[in-house]
C-alpha positions as CSV (number, residue, x, y, z in Angstrom):
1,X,155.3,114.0,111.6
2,X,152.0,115.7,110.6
3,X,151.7,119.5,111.2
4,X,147.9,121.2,111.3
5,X,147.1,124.2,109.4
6,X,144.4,126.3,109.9
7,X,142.1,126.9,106.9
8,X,139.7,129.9,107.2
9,X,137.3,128.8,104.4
10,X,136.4,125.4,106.0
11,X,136.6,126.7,109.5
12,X,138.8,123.2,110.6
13,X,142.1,121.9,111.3
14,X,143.4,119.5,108.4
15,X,146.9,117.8,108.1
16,X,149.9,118.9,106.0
17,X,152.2,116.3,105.1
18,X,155.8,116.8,105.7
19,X,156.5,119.3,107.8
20,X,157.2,118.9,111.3
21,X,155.1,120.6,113.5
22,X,155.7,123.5,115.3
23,X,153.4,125.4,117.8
24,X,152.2,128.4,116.1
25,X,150.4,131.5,117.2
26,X,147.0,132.6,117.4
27,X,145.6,135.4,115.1
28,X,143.6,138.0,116.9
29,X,141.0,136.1,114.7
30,X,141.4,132.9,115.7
31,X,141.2,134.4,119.2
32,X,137.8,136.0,119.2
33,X,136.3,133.2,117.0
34,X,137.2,130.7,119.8
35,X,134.7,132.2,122.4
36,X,132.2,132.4,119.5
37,X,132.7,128.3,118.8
38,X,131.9,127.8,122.5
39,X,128.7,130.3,122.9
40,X,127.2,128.4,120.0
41,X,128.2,125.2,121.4
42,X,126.7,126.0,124.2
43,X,123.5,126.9,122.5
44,X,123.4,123.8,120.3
45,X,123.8,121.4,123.7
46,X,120.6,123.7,125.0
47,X,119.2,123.0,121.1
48,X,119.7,119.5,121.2
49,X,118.4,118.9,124.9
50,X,117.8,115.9,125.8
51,X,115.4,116.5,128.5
52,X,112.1,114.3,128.2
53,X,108.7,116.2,128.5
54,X,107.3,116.1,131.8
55,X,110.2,114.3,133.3
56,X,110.1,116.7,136.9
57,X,113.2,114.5,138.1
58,X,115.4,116.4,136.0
59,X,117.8,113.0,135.4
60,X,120.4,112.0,133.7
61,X,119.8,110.7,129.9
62,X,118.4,106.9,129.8
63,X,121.1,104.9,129.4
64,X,120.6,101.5,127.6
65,X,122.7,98.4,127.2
66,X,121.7,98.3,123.7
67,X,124.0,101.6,123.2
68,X,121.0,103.6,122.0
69,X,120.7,107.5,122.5
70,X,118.3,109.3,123.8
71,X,117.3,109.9,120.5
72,X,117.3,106.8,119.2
73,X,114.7,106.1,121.6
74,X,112.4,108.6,120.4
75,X,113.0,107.0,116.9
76,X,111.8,104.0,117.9
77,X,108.5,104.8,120.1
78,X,107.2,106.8,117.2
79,X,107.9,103.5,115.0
80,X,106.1,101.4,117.6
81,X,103.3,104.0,118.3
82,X,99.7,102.7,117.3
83,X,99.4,106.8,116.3
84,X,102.1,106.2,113.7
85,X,101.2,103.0,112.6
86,X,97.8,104.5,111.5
87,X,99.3,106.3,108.7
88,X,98.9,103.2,106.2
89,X,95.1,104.2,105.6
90,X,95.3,108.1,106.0
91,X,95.4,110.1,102.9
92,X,98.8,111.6,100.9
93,X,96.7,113.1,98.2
94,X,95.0,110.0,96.8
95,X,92.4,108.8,99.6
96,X,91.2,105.4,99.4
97,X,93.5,104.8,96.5
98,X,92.9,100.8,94.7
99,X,96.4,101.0,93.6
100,X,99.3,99.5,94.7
101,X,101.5,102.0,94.4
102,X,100.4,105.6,95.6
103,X,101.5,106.7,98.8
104,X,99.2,106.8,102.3
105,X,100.7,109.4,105.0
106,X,103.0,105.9,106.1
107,X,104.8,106.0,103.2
108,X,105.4,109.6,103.1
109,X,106.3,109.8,106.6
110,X,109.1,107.1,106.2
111,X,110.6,108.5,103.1
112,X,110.7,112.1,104.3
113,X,112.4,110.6,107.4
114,X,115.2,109.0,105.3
115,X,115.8,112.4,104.1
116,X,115.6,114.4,107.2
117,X,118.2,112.1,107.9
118,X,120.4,112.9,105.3
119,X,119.6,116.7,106.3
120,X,120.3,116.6,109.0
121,X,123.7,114.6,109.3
122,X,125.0,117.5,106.6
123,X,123.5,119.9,108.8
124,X,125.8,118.3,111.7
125,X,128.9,118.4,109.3
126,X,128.6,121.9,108.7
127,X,128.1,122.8,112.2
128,X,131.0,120.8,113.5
129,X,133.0,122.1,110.1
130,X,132.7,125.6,111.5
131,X,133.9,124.4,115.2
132,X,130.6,123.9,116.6
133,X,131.1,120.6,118.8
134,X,127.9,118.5,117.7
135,X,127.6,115.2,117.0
136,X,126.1,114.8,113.3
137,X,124.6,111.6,113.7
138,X,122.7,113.0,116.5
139,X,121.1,115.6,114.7
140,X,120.0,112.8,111.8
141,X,118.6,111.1,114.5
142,X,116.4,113.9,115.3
143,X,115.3,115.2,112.2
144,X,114.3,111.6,111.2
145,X,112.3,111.3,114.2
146,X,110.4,114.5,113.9
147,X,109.9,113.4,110.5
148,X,108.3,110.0,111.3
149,X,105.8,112.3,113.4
150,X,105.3,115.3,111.4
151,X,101.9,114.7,109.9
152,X,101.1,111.9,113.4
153,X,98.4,114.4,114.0
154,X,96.8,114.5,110.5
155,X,92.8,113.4,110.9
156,X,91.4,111.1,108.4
157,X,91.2,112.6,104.4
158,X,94.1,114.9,104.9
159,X,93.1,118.6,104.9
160,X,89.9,117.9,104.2
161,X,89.8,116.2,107.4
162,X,90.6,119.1,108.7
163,X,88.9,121.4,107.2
164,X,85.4,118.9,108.1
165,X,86.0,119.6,111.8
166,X,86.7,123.3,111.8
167,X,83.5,123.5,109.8
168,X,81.6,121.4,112.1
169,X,82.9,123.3,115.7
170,X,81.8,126.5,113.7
171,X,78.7,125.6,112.5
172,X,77.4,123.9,115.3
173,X,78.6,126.4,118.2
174,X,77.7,130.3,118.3
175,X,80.9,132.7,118.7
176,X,82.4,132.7,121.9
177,X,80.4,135.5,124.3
178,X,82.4,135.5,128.2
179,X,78.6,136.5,129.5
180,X,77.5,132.8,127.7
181,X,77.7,130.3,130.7
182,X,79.5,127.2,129.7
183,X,77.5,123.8,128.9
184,X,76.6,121.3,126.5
185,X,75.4,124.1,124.3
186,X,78.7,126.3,124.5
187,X,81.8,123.9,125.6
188,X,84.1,126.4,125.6
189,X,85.6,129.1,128.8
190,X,87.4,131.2,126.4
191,X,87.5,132.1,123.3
192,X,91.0,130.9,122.6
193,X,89.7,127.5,123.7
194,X,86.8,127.8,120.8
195,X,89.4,128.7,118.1
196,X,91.6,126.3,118.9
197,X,89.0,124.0,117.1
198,X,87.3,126.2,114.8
199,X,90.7,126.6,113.2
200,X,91.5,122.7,114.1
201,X,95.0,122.3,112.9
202,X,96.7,118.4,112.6
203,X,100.5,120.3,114.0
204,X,98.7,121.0,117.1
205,X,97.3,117.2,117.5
206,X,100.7,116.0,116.4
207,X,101.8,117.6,119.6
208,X,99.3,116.5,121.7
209,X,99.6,112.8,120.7
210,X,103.7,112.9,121.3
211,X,103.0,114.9,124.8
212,X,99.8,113.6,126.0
213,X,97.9,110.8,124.5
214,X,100.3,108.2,124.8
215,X,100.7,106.6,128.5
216,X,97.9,109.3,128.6
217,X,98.0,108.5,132.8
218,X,101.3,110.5,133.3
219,X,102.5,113.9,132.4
220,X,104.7,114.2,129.0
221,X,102.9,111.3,128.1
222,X,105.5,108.7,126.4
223,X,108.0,111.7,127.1
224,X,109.5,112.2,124.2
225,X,113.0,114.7,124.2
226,X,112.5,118.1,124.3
227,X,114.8,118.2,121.6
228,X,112.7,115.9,118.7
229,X,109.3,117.5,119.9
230,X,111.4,120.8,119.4
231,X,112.2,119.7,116.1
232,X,108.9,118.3,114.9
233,X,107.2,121.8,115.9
234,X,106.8,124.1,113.0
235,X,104.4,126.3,114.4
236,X,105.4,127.0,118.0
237,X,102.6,129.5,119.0
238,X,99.0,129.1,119.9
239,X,95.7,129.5,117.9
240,X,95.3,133.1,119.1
241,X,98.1,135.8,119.3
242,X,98.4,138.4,121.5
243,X,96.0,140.9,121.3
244,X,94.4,139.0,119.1
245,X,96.6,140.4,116.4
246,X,96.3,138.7,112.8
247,X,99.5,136.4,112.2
248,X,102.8,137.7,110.1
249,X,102.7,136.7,107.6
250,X,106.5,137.2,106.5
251,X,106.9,134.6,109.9
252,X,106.7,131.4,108.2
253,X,106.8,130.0,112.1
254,X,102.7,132.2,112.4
255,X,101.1,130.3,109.6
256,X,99.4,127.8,111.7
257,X,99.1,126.7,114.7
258,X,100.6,124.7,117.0
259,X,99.4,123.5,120.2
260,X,96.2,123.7,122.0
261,X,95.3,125.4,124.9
262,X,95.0,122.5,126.8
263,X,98.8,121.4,126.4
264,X,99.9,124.8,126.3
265,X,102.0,124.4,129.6
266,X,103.7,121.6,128.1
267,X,104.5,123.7,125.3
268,X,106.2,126.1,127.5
269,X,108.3,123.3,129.2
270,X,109.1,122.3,125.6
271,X,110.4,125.6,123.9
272,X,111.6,127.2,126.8
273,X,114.2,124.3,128.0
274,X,115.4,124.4,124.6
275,X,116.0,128.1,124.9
276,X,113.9,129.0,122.1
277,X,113.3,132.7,121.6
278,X,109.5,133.8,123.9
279,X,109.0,137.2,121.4
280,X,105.7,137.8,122.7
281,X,103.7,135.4,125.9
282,X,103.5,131.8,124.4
283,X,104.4,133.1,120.8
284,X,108.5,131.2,120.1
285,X,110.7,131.0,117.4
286,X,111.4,127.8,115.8
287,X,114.0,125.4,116.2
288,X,116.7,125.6,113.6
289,X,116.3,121.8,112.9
290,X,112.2,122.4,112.5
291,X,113.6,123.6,109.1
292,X,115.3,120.9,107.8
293,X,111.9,118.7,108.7
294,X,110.0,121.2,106.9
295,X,112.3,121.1,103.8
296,X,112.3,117.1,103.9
297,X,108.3,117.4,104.0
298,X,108.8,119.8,100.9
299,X,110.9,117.7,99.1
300,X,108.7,114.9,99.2
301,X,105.6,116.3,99.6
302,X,106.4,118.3,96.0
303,X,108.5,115.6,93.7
304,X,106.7,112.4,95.3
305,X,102.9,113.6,94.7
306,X,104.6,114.5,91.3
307,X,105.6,110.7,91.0
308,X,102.0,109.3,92.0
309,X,100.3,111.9,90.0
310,X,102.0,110.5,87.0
311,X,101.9,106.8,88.0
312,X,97.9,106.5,88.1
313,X,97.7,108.6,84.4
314,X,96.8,112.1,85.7
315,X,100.6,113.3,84.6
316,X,101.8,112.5,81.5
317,X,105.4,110.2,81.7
318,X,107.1,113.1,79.3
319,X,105.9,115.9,81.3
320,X,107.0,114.5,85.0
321,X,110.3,113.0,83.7
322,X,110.9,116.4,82.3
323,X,110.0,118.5,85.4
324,X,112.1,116.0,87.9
325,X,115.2,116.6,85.5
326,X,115.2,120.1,85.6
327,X,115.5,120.1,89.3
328,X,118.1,117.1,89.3
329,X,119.9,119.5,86.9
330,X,120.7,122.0,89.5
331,X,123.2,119.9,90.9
332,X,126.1,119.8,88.2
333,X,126.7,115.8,86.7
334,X,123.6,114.9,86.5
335,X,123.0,112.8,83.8
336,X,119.1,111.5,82.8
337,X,118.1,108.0,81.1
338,X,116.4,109.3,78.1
339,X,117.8,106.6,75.3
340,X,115.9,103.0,75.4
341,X,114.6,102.9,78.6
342,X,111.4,102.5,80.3
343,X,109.9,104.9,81.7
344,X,109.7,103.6,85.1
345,X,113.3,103.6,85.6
346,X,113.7,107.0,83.9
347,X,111.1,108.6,86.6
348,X,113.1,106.9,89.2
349,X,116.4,108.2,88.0
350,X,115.3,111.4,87.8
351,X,113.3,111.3,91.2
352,X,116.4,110.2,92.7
353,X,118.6,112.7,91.2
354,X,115.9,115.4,92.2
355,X,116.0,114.4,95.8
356,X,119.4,114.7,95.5
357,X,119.9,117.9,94.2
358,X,117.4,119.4,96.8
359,X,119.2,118.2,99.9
360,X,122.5,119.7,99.1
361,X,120.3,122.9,98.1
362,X,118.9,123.0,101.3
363,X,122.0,121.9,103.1
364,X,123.3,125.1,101.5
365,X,120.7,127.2,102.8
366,X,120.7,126.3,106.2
367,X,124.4,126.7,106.7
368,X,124.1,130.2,105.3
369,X,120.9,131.0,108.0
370,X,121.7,128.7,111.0
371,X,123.2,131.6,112.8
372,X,120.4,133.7,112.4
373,X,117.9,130.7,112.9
374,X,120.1,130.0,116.5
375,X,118.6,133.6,117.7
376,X,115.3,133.2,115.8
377,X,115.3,135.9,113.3
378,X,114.7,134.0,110.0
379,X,111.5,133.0,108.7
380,X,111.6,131.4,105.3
381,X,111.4,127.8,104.2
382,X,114.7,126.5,102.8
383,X,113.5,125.6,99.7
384,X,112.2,128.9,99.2
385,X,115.7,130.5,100.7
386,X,117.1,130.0,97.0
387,X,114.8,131.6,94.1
388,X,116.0,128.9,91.8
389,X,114.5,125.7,93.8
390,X,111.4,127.6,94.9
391,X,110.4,128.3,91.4
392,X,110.9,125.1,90.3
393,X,108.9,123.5,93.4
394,X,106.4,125.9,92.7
395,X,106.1,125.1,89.0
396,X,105.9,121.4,89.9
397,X,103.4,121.9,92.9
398,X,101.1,124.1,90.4
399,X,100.7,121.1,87.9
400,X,100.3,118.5,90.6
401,X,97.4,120.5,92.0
402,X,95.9,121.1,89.2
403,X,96.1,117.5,88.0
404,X,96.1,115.2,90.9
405,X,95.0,117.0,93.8
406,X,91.7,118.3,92.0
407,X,90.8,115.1,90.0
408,X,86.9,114.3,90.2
409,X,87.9,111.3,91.8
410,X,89.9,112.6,95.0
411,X,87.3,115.7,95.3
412,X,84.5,113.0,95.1
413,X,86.4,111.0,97.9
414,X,87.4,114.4,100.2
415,X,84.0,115.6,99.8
416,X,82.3,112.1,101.4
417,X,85.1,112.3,103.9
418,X,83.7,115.6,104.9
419,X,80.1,114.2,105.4
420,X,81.7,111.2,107.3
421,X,83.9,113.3,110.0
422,X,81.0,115.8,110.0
423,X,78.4,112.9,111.1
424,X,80.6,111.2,113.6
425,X,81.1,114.4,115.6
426,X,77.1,115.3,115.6
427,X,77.0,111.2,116.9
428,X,79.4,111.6,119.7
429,X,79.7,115.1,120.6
430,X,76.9,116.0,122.0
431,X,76.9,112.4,123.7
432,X,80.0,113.2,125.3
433,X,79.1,117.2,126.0
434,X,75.4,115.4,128.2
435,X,75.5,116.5,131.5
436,X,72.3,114.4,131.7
437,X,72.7,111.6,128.6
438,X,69.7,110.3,126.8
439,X,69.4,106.2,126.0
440,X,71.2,106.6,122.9
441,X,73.9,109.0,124.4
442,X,74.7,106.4,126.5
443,X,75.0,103.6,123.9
444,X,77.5,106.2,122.3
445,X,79.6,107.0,125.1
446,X,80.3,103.0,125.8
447,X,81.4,102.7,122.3
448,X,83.7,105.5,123.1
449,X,87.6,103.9,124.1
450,X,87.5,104.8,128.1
451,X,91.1,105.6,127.4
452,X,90.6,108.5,126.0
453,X,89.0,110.3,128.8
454,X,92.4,109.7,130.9
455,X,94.2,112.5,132.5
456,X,97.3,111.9,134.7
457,X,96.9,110.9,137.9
458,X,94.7,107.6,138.6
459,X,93.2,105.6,136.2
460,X,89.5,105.8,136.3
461,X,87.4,102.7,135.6
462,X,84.0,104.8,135.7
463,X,83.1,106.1,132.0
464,X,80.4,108.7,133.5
465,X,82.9,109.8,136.3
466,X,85.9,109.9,134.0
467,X,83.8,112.2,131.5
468,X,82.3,114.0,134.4
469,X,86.1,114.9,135.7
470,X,86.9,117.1,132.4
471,X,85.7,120.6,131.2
472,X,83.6,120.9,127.7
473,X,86.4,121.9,126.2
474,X,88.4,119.0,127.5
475,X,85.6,116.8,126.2
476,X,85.0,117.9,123.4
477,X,88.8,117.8,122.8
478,X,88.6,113.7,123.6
479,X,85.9,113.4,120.7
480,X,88.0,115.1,118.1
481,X,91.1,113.2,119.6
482,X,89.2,109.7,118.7
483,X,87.7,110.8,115.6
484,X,90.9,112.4,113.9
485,X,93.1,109.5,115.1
486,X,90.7,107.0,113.1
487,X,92.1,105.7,109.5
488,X,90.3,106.8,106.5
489,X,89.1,103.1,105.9
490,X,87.4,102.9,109.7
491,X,86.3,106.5,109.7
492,X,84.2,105.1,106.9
493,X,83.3,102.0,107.9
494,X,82.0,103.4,112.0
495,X,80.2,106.2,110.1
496,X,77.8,103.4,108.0
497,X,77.2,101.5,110.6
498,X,75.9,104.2,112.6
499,X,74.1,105.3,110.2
500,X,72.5,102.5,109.6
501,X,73.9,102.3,105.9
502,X,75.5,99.5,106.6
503,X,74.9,96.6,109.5
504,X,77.7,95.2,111.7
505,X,78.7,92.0,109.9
């Protein structure tokens, strides 16, 4: 018969062989850690919620015959979503790339998903190693999903995308006055509501899209679980603090933004059913498994761009090889191709054995912080949790900017991008923002989706009256909704022919 021993270091029961088994008696240890097992159980079933956004019936998870969980289900309407399947022509680094072989924001997504997964599952492990009754697969599951639809709310050309429409809003509107009566001419109530585009941020779109512009008729849109939009949230807090105080900058959860103010009732139904910690009015903590997506982004974000870089010439072979093997290397037993071999395959080995190496890093790092992360007091990315991995990231990320990011080709690219975003919002904005339209107003406003002037409630056939319905602030939100859920290829493409540049075919 097999007897269980208790082994302090791993914080489980495993088998002994041979000896019979005997009931044995509880340490005063083992006694006070048992309540502590359940509290964080109990916190990690709040954590890992799976309440769906705007779901007021309060049931029971969906159950399907196809055995699916909950979050399985989120998986899969992100992979089906027309938001996510737009990534294959938005910018990584490389916009409108004529290889083959760089990756678009699809690409990305999908591998930092695969290792969210792997995060995420270790992350499980280690929970459940030190008594804490989760289910690892589940929080794979999640982590993946968030992953999908991290960058979901990205606009066309990336940053610059982004950086085209907080440079528009603030050029084109004066600051926000409360004696300025709303209109056409000044959209917004508040001056929250104005910086909520001036600093336009993609997190804060990826929200909205997962909570409001799909099945855009009901609330929680395609109502996703509290627990993946949780997870997907880096930034929980709006675009102005309280008092509007300047962020923290030792909170890596206060470097951006995360949700407008428009959906910022759906962000409290969000953050405060998964118990996150409220420190100041609409300011949260994060949810511990927001780090592991932000480490998978890291990961690929740094060693992938690394890869592309050196695939279209802007990286020399020696120099990228070099760099990925010195981060494969912090894992002991790695082993490089360096004798007859292609370079190809030794980039691959090496970018495999990087990834590698980083996961367990991070894996590392979380199960030191997770206790800390449960209560919200820590604020570091886990890749720079271990001065080792962040100075290598850093060293790699240095080089890749320098070399890929700011080649005159992308900067000639990003800098058209900027002209195109800039001219589609001076086209339909003030188009949208009419109280009385002009000919060609109108001729915008039809080519305009009528979907995206939904709310919940009944669906309204009536362009004029659906616009008409919304604030300025809601309306211009619905442009910059259409316009940063474009592809860069289209974005292009509806620009010229507006223009005039170029004539419908």
């Amino acid at each position: 018969m097999l007897a269980s021993r208790w082994t302090a270091a791993e914080g489980r029961r495993e088998l002994a062989p041979g000896r019979p088994h005997r009931r044995m008696a509880r340490s005063p240890t083992a006694q006070h850690e048992a309540p502590v097992s359940n509290q964080r159980t109990e916190r990690w079933q709040q954590l890992l919620s799976p309440h769906r956004v705007g779901d007021k019936k309060d049931r029971p998870p969906l159950e399907t015959r196809d055995e699916r969980t909950a979050y399985d289900i989120d998986y899969d309407r992100i992979v089906f979503s027309s938001a996510f399947r737009s990534l294959h022509d938005k910018t990584q680094v490389f916009p409108l790339s004529t290889s083959d072989y760089t990756r678009t924001r699809l690409t990305h997504s999908i591998e930092a998903s695969s290792v969210g997964r792997s995060l995420g599952q270790l992350a499980g492990r280690a929970l459940k190693q030190r008594d804490v009754r989760v289910e690892p697969p589940h929080l794979g599951t999640i982590v993946a999903a968030a992953c999908l639809a991290h960058d979901i709310g990205n606009p066309p050309f990336g940053h610059s995308g982004e950086a085209a429409i907080q440079h528009w809003v603030e050029k084109r509107f004066p600051p926000y006055s409360p004696e300025r009566p709303t209109g056409p001419g000044n959209p917004f109530a508040t001056e929250s509501e104005q910086l909520d585009l001036v600093r336009f941020e993609g997190n804060a779109q990826g929200f909205r899209i997962l909570t409001r512009l799909q099945a855009r008729n009901r609330d929680g849109g395609l109502r996703y679980t509290v627990a993946t939009v949780g997870a997907m949230s880096k930034y929980p807090r709006p675009s102005v603090l309280p008092g509007r105080r300047d962020k923290d900058r030792t909170r890596v959860s206060e470097k951006k933004f995360g949700f407008f103010q428009e959906d910022a009732q759906l962000a409290r139904e969000v953050y405060r059913t998964l118990g996150l910690t409220e420190r100041e009015p609409d300011v949260f903590s994060r949810h511990p498994l927001a780090f592991l997506v932000e480490a998978a982004d890291d990961i690929c974000y740094a060693l992938i761009d690394l890869e592309d870089s050196a695939k279209l010439g802007l990286i020399p072979m020696e120099e990228a090889c070099a760099l990925l093997e010195s981060v494969a290397a912090l894992q002991p037993g790695f082993h490089p191709l360096k004798d007859k071999v292609d370079w190809e395959s030794r980039l691959g080995r090496a970018r495999a054995g990087a990834i590698f190496a980083l996961i367990q890093e991070c894996v590392g790092a979380f199960e030191e912080h997770v206790e800390a992360m449960e209560v919200g007091r820590f604020e570091q990315p886990l890749v720079s949790a271990r001065p080792p991995v962040h100075q290598k990231l850093e060293a790699i990320t240095g080089i890749t900017r320098r070399k890929g990011y700011e080649s005159e080709r992308v900067l000639q690219i990003e800098a058209a991008g900027f002209k195109t975003l800039g001219g589609l919002l001076d086209m339909f904005a003030p188009a949208v923002l009419a109280d009385k339209p002009d000919r060609e107003q109108k001729k915008l406003r039809q080519l305009l989706p009528l979907e995206v002037f939904q709310r919940p409630g009944p669906y309204l056939e009536d362009r004029d009256e659906a616009i008409e319905r919304l604030t300025p602030y809601q309306r211009l939100l619905c442009v910059t909704d259409y316009v940063s859920a474009m592809t860069d290829g289209f974005a292009v493409e509806l620009y010229q022919r507006l223009s005039g540049i170029k004539l419908p075919e």
